[in-house]
N, C-alpha and C positions, 0 to 999 in steps of 0.2 A: 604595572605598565611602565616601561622605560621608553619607549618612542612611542610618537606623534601619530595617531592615526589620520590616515589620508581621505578617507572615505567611511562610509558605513553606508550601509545599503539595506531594506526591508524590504520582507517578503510577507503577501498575504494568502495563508495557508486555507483554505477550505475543505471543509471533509467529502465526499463523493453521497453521502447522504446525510439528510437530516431529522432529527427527532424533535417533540415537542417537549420542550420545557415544561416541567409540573409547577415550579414554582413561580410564586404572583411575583417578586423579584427577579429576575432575571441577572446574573453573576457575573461580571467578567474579570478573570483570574490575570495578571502577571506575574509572570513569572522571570527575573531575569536577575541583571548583576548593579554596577553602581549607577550603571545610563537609567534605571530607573527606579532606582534606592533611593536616589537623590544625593548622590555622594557630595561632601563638600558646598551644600544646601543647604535652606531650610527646605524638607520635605514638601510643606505644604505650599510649596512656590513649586514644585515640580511640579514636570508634564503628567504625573499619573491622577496629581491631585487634582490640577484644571483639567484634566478628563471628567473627574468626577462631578467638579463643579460644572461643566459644561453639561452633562447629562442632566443636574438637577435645571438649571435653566431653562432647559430643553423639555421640563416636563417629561421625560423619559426615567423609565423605573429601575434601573441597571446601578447594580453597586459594585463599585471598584473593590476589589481584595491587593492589595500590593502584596506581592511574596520574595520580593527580590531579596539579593543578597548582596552585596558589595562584596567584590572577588570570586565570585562564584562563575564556576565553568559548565559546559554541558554535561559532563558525571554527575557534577554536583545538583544539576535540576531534574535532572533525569532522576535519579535516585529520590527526591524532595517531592516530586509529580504525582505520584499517586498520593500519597497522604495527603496535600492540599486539592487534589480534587474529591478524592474521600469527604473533605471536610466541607466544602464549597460547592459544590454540582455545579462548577460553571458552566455558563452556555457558551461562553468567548475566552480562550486562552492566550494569549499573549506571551508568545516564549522570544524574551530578547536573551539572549547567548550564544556565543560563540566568541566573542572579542579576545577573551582571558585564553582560550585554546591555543589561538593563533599568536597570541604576543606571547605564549611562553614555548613555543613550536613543538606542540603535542602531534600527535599522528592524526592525518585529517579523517582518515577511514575510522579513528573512532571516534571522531565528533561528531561524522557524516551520518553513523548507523545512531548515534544519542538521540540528534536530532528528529530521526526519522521516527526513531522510536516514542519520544516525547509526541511527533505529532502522529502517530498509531493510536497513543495512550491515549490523547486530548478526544482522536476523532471515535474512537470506538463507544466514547459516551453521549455522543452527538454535536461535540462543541465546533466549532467556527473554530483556526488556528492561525492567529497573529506570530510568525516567526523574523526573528531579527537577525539579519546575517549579516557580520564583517568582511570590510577590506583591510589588509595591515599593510606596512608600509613596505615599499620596494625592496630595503634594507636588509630583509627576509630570505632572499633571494628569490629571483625573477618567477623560477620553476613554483617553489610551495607558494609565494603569492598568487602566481595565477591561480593553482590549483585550489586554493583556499577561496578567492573570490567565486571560481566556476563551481562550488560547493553548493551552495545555495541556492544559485539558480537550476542546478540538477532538484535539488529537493523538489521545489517547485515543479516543477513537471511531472516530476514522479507523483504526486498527489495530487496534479491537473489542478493548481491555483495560480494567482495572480500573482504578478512582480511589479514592486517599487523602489526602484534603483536607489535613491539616498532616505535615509532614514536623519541624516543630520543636514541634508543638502542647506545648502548655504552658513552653516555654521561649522563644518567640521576646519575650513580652513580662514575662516575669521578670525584672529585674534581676540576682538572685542568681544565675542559669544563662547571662547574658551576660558577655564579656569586655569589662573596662573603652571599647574601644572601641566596643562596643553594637552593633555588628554580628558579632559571632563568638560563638558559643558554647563556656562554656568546661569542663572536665575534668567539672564536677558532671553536665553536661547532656550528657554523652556515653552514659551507658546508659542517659537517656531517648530517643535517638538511635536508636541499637538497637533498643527494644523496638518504635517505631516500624514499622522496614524489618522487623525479624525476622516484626511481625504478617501481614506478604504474602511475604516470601520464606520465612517456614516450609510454607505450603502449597503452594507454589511449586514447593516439592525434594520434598515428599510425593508431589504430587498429580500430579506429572508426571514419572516414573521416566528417561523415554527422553531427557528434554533435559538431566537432569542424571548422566547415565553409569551408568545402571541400570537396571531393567527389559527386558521383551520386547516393548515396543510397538515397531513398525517404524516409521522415516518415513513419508511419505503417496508415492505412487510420484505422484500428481498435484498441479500446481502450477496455481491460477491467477496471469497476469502481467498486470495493467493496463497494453499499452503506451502508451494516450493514452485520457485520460476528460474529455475537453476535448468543445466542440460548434462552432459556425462563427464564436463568438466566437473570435479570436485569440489568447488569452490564453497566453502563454510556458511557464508553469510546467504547464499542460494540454494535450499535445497530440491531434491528432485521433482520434476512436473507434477504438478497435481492442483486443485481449485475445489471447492468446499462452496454450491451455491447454497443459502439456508435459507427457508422460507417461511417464515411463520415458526423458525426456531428451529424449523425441520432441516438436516443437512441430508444434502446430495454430492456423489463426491466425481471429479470427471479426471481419472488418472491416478497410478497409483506409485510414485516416485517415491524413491528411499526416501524417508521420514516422516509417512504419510499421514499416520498416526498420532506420530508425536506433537509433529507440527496440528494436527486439528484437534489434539488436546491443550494444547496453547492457545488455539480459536476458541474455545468452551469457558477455557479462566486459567490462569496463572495461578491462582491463591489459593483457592476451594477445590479442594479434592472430590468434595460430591460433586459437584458442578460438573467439574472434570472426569469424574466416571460414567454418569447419567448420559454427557453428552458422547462418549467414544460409545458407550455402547445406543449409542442411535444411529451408528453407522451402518446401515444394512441396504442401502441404495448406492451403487457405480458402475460409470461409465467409460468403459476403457477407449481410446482414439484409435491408438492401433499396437502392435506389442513388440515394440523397441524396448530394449533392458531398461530404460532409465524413464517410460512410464511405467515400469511393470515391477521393479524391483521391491517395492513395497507391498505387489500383491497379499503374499503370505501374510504381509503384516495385518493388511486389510482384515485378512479372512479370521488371523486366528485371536490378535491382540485383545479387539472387543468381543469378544468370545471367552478367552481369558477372567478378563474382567467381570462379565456379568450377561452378555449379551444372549438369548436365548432364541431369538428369531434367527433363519438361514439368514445370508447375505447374497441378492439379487445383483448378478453383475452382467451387463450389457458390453457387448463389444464384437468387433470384426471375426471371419474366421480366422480361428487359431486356438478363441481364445478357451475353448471346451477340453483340447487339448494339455494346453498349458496350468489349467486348473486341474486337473487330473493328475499330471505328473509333480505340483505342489501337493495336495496330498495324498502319497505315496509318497512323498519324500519324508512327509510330517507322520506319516500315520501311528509310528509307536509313540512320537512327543503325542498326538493325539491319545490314546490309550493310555498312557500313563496319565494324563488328566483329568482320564474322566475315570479309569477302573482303579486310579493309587489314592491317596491320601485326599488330593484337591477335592475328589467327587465332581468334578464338570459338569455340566446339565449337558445333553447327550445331542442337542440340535443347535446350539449356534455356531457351530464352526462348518455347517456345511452351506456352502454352495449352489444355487441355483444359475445353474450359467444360458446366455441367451446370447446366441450368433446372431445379429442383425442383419437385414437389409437396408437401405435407405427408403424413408418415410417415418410414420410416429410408432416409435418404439414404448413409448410409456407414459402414461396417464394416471395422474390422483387430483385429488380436488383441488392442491396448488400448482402443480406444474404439469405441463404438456413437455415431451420431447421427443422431438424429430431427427433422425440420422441422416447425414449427407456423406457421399464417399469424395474425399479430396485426393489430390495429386500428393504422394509421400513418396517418388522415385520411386524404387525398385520393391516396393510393399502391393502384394495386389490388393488389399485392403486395406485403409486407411480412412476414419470418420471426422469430420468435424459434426459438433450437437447444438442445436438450438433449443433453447429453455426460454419458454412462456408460461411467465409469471404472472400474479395478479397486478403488479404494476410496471413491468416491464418486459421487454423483450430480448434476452442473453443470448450471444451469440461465440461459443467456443470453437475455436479453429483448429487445435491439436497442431502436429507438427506437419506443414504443407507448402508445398512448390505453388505458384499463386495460380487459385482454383476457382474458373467460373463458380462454382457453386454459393462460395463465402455469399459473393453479389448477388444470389438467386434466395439465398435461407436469410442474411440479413435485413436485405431489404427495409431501409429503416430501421433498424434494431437499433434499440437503447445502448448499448456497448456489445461493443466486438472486442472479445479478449481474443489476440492474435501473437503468436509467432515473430521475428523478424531476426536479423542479420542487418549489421551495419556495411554499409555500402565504401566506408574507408576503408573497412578492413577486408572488406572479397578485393579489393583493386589491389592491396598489398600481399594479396595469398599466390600461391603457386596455380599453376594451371589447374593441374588434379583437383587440389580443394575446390577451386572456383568449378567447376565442371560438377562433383559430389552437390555443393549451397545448390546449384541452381536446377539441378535438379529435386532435390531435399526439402528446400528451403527459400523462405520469403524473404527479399530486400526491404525495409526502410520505403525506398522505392516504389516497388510492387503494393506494399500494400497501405500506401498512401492513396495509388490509383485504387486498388479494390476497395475502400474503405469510401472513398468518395462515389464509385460508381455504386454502390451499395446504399448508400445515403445514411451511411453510419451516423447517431450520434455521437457518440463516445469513441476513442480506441484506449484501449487497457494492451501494455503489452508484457509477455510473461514469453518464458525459452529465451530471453537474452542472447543471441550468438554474437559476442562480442570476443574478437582475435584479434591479432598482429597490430594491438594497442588502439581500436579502436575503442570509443566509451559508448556512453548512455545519453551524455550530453547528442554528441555527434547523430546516434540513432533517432533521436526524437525531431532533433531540428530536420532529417531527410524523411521524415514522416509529414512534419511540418509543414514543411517547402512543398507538398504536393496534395494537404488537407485541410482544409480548413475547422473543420472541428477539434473540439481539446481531446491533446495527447497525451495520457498518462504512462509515465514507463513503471512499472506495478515491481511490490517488493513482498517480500515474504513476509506472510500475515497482516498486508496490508489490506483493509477493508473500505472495499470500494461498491 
């Protein structure tokens, strides 16, 4: 660190669900660099140690794990994250990093996806996420400061959690509470430190019994999985539309965008390859919206991949007219890759690559003992057919909106519903487009705007938003706050394999 940080700012991450803790101890993990190492300390004067001590005072059963590093960046915890939660099953993670990114002027787009990922990684095991995000100094220039501050507060929103502007408030610009090097805080300003974190992680361990190794709240038996919330833009870090609800372990899949697969082989496990097989071939339930190339481009993959692998059951796929068509001329296109499969070497089992395809109406398309789902036809411009689906769970109410021009319907199938995974377009960026395009969105497609109103005439709780149309420099930030400004319930802007 060569300059004086100005600021530091914390953020309180929380997962979209919660799980019960097995263990009679309840963990909470940090993870961070020397802000809570104790750099130029003695440790047990730091704020991570009068955390601990405050907990035993408190008669509270939570044991601190310190994992920090002095100099450590977000590669570096990212990378460090699973082995220390392998080792620890925290119920609270505590990720303070980012400072070391920004004072060594790394690229923020790979801090932004670390970060996001450490807290994917935290929440996929049920943990509670304490994330610590920097300000650097003006000296930076104006542009990567701002954009380095607005980092954080994006995260946030994308995981629909709390924000706490100073993490050093009142000590970052004290002389008396820094250490002679001016970038560390020293013993005085450790249990201002504390009272800090303790103002969010006290309600934290109150308020949420089941994440912290207590109470009778059960997990949620349902998961939403963003596998791709990308659109026909290319863009790497988003890929193709599609959503993965799981219910009791069961996956349901609503859209079949390039990388449908691969990405809900990601959903199953990263590490374990049985995992990862068992679960692709349980893909045998989907729901198409309507059949634009870029929910459909993954079809094939749908049909044959887990088929491939192991799968022996047809795959049941629901969707608008077309779509019996379009599955017909996919295989015909496959049919010798099929035959060499199953008549050459492989030996194939001879039923799971076919197809049972079902043209919908609007009302309940399909029924098992976890889930009901209902089709609604929405406004898609120039498509005569186009579906949004409602999924009734055993503890919730999902409400998929596909891609849509804002559609009484949303307001009629929601109705209350626990989240409404929606579509949108940011409203800076149609003001800044040409006619033509603004003419195309608004027939197409939902403003920010629009579906602030439909979400509150709906009585949404949640909004999850997935199909990003973000152009002519608008962001994420920008789209949430014009959701915001017209909703009052939390607005998560949803990422890829983020589990909500």
């Amino acid at each position: 660190m060569a300059t004086r940080f100005k600021s530091l700012c914390l953020v309180l991450l929380f997962p979209f669900f919660n799980a019960t803790s097995a263990a009679t101890e309840p963990v909470i993990l940090i993870v961070g660099d020397s802000l809570s190492a104790g750099y130029g300390i003695d440790p047990r004067s730091g704020w991570v140690a009068l955390l601990q001590q405050r907990l035993r005072d408190n008669g509270q059963p939570h044991r601190v794990v310190n994992a920090s590093v002095s100099g450590e960046t977000t590669r570096g915890g990212l990378a460090r994250l699973p082995r220390a939660i392998e080792q620890h099953d925290p119920d609270i993670v505590v990720i303070e990093l980012g400072a070391n990114d920004g004072l060594r002027g790394l690229a923020l787009e790979e801090t932004e996806r670390n970060l996001s990922r450490m807290t994917e990684i935290s929440q996929a095991v049920g943990a509670y996420v304490i994330l610590a995000g920097m300000q650097i100094p003006p000296n930076y220039g104006g542009e990567y400061t701002r954009q380095f501050r607005d980092m954080f507060p994006a995260v946030a929103r994308r995981y629909g959690t709390g924000l706490i502007p100073f993490f050093l408030d009142g000590i970052a610009l004290d002389d008396t509470l820094m250490q002679a090097d001016r970038f560390h805080p020293n013993e005085d300003a450790q249990p201002i430190i504390l009272e800090t974190v303790w103002a969010v992680l006290e309600p934290a361990i109150e308020d949420q019994p089941s994440a912290v190794g207590g109470g009778d709240t059960e997990a949620l038996r349902s998961e939403i999985i963003l596998l791709g919330t990308g659109t026909p833009f290319p863009r790497p870090d988003r890929s193709g539309p599609a959503v993965m609800i799981r219910v009791d372990g069961v996956p349901y899949i609503i859209d079949a965008g390039p990388g449908v697969v691969r990405r809900a082989a990601a959903a199953f496990s990263t590490d374990d390859k049985r995992a990862m097989r068992a679960g692709v071939q349980q893909l045998r339930v989907a729901f198409i919206t309507h059949l634009h190339s870029d929910h459909t481009l993954g079809y094939a993959d749908l049909i044959l991949t887990p088929w491939i692998i192991g799968r022996a059951l047809p795959l049941d796929v629901y969707g608008p007219k077309g779509l019996r068509a379009m599955t017909d001329n996919l295989m015909a296109a496959y049919s010798e890759d099929i035959d060499i499969r199953i008549n050459g070497l492989e030996k194939g089992n001879t039923t799971g690559y076919k197809v049972n395809v079902h043209e919908v109406g609007p009302g309940i398309i399909y029924e098992d003992e976890r889930v009901k789902v209902t089709a609604f036809e929405v406004n898609h411009g120039s498509w005569d057919q186009a579906f949004g689906y409602r999924f009734e769970t055993p503890d919730r109410v999902i409400v998929i909106s596909g891609d849509l021009a804002p559609s009484e319907s949303i307001v009629e199938h929601c109705n209350g519903c626990d989240v409404l995974v929606h579509e949108a377009y940011a409203q800076t960026g149609f003001e800044r487009s040409d006619k033509d395009w603004q003419n195309y969105l608004e027939e197409f497609h939902s403003s920010g705007t629009e579906l602030a109103d439909l979400a509150t005439r709906a009585d949404a709780k949640k909004v999850l938003i997935y199909h990003h149309l973000l152009f002519e420099g608008a962001t994420e930030v920008e789209l949430v706050e014009e959701i915001e400004a017209g909703f009052e319930g939390p607005v998560i802007s949803g990422r890829d394999l983020g589990i909500y």
